[in-house]
N, C-alpha and C positions, 0 to 999 in steps of 0.2 A: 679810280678817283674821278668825280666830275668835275667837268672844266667851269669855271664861273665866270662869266663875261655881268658887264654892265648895260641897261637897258638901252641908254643910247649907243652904245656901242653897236649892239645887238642889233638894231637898226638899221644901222648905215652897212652891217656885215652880213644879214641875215641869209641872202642865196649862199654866201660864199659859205657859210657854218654849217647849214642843211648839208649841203654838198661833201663837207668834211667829217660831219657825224652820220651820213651814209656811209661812207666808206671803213671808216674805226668802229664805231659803232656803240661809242661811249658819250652819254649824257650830255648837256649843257644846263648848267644853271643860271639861269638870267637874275640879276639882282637892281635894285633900285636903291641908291643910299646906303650902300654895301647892308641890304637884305634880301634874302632870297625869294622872291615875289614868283618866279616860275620855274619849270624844267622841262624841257625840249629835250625828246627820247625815240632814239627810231623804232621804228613799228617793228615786230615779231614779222619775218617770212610768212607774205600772205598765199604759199603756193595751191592751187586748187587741188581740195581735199576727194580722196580715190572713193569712189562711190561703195569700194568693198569694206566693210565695218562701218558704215555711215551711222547705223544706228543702232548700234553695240551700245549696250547698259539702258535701252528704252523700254524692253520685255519689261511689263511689272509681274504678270503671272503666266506662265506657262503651266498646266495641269495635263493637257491631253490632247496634243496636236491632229490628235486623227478619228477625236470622237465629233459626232456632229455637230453643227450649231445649236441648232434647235432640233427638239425631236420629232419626230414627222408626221405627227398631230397638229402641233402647233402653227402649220402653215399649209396654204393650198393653191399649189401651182393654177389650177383653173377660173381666179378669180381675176 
């Protein structure tokens, strides 16, 4: 259930709510003239992503890892 506070409320309380919806980890809806104008939501765990599968699903085509680039007409080391 999200908690619903008032906008000036939310004001004068604001480190103190950050500080307690880090901890629970459930929503705040801020409202103005009892309407829902905002929501105040903790961030998803930003922990630094493991370099191993970094770029898993980025392959568009794989055909033949071990045939050459170009064929070796098409280019001349001595230029």
């Amino acid at each position: 259930m999200t908690k619903m506070i008032g906008a000036a409320q939310f004001k004068a309380e604001c480190l103190r709510l950050i500080e307690r919806m880090s901890e629970d980890h459930e929503p705040v809806t801020i409202t103005k003239r009892g309407r829902p104008v905002a929501t105040l939501q903790p961030v998803k765990s930003q922990e630094p992503a493991s370099i191993v599968g970094a770029m898993r699903g980025s392959v568009l085509r794989f055909d033949d890892p071990l045939a050459p680039v170009l064929e070796p007409g098409d280019w001349n080391a001595a230029r």
